[in-house]
C-alpha positions as CSV (number, residue, x, y, z in Angstrom):
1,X,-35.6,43.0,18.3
2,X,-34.7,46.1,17.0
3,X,-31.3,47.3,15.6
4,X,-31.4,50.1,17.6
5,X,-30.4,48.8,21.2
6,X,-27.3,46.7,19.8
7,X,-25.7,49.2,22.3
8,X,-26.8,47.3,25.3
9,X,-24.3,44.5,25.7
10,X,-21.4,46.7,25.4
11,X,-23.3,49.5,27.9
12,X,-23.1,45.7,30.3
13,X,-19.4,44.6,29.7
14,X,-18.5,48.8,30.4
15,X,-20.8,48.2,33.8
16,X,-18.4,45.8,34.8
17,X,-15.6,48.0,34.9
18,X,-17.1,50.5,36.6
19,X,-17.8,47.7,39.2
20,X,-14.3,47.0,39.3
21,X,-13.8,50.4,42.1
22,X,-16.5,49.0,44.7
23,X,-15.6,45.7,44.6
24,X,-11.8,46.3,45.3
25,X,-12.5,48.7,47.8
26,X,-15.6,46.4,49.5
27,X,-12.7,43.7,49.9
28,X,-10.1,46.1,51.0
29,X,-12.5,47.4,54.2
30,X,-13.4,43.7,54.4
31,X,-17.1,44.1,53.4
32,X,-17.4,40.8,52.1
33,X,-20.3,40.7,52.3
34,X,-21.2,44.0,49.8
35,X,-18.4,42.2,47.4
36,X,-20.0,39.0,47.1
37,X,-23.4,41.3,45.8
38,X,-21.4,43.2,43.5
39,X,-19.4,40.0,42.3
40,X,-23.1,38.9,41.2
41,X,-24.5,41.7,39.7
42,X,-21.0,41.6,37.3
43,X,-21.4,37.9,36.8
44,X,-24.8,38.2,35.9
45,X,-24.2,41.2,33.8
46,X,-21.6,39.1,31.9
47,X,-24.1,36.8,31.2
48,X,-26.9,38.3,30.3
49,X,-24.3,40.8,27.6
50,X,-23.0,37.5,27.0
51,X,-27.0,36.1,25.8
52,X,-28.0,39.2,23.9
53,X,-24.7,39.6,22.1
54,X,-25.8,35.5,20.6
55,X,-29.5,35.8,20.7
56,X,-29.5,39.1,18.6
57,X,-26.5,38.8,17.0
58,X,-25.4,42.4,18.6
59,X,-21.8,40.9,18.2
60,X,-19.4,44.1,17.8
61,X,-15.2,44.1,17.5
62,X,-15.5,46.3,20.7
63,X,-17.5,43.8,22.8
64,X,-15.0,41.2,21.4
65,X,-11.9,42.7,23.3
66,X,-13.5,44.7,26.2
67,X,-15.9,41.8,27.1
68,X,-12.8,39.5,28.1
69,X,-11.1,42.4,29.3
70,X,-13.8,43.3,32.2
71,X,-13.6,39.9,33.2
72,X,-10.1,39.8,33.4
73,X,-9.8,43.0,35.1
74,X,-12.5,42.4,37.6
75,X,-10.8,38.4,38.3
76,X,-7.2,40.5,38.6
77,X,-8.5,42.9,41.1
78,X,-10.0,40.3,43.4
79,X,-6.8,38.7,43.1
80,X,-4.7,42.1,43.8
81,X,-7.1,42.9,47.1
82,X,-7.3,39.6,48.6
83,X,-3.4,39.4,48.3
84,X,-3.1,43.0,49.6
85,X,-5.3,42.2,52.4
86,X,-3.1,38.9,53.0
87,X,-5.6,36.4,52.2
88,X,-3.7,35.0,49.8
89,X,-0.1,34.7,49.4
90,X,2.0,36.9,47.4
91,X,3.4,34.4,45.2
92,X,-0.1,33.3,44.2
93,X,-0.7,36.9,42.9
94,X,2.2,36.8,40.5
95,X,1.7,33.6,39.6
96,X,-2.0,34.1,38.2
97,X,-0.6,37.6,36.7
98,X,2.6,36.5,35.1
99,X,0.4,33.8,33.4
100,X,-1.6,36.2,31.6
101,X,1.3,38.9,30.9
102,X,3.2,35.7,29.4
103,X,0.1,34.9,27.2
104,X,0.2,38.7,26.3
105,X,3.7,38.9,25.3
106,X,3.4,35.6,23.2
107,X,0.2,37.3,21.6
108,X,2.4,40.4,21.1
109,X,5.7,38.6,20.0
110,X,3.6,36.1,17.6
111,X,1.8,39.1,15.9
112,X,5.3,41.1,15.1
113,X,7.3,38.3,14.6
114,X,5.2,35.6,12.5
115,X,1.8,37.0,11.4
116,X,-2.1,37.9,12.4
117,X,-3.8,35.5,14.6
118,X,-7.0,35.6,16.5
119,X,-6.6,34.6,20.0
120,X,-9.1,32.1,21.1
121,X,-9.3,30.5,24.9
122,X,-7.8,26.9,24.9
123,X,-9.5,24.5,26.8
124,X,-7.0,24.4,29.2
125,X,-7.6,28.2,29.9
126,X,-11.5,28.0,29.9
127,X,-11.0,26.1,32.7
128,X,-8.1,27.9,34.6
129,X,-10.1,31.0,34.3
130,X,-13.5,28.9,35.9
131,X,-11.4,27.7,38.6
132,X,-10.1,31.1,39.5
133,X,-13.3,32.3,39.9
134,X,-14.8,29.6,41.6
135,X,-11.8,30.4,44.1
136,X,-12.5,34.0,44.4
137,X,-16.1,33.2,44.9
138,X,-15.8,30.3,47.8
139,X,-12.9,32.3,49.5
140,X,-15.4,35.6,49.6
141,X,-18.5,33.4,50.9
142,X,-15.7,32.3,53.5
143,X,-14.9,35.4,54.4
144,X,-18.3,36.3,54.4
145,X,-19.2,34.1,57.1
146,X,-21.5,32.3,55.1
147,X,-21.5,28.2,55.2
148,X,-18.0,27.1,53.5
149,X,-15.2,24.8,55.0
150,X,-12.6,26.3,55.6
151,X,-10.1,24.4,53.9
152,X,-11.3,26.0,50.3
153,X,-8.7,28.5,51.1
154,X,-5.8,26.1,50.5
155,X,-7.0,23.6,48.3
156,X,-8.3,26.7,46.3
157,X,-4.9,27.9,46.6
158,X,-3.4,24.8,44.9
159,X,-5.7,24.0,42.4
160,X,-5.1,28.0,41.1
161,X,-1.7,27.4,41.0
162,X,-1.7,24.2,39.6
163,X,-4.2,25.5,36.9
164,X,-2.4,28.4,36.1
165,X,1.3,26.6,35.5
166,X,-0.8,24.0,32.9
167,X,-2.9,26.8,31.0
168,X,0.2,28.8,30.9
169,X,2.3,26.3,29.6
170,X,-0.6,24.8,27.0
171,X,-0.4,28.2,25.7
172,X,3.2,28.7,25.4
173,X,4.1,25.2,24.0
174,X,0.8,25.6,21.3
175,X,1.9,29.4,20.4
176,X,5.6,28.1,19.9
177,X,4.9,25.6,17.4
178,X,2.4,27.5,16.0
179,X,5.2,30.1,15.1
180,X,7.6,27.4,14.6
181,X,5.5,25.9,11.9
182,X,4.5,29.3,10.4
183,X,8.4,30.7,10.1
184,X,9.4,26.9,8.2
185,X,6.7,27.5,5.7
């Protein structure tokens, strides 16, 4: 394929932010609905960004930060509505954010304080990340009134939780000796 339509995975990653305004504001009026279809067209945007950026090698430095971003942003925001709209609890909310501010700051604080590093996904986080969506997804079918039990709500609730607490620690504990083992060298 030719060179000249590299652009298109980054044109898909910068459609998913753009989504990020009609999905919050379909789960705000409760359109669940509408949310669940533009929760789809971003996953499968993701993906198929995600295949092209591979396939083609139409890697770029800016699809390397804002592709994790737009996920991140559009996860956070289904977070931030269905905890505005009291779906989920409050304490859920911060607990999903304050993992990924801490993992922030310890990216920040390793940089200035120890040296460079490229920030990968632990295993750990890969799969705190897949539960959170697979949450987010179940709890909008749900509240979609499509088939789901409705006891995905609070074991949804719990396994998010208990995922976030282990990703966040993996990362803190690896990041620490990481800088420990750096700053004795």
């Amino acid at each position: 394929m030719s060179e000249r339509w590299r652009w298109i995975p980054n044109a898909l990653t910068f459609l998913r932010f753009v989504l990020i305004v009609p999905f919050a504001s379909a789960l705000l009026a409760s359109e669940y609905r509408l949310a669940l279809g533009i929760f789809f067209i971003a996953a499968a945007s993701d993906a198929f960004d995600g295949f092209l950026a591979r396939q083609f090698n139409w890697k770029s430095r800016l699809g390397a930060i804002a592709d994790p971003l737009a996920d991140k942003a559009l996860l956070i925001t289904a977070y931030l509505m269905l905890t505005w709209t009291e779906v989920f609890p409050l304490w859920l909310f911060a607990l999903v954010l304050g993992r990924d501010i801490l993992i922030v700051i310890g990216g920040l604080a390793y940089h200035y304080g120890v040296g460079r590093f490229d920030m990968e996904p632990s295993i750990p986080g890969k799969f705190n990340t897949l539960i959170q969506i697979l949450v987010v997804l179940a709890i909008i079918v749900l509240l979609a009134g499509l088939p789901m039990p409705p006891w995905v709500l609070e074991v949804g609730i719990l396994l998010v939780a208990v995922s976030a607490i282990i990703s966040g620690g993996h990362y803190l504990i690896v990041w620490s000796v990481r800088a420990w083992r750096a700053k004795r060298q």
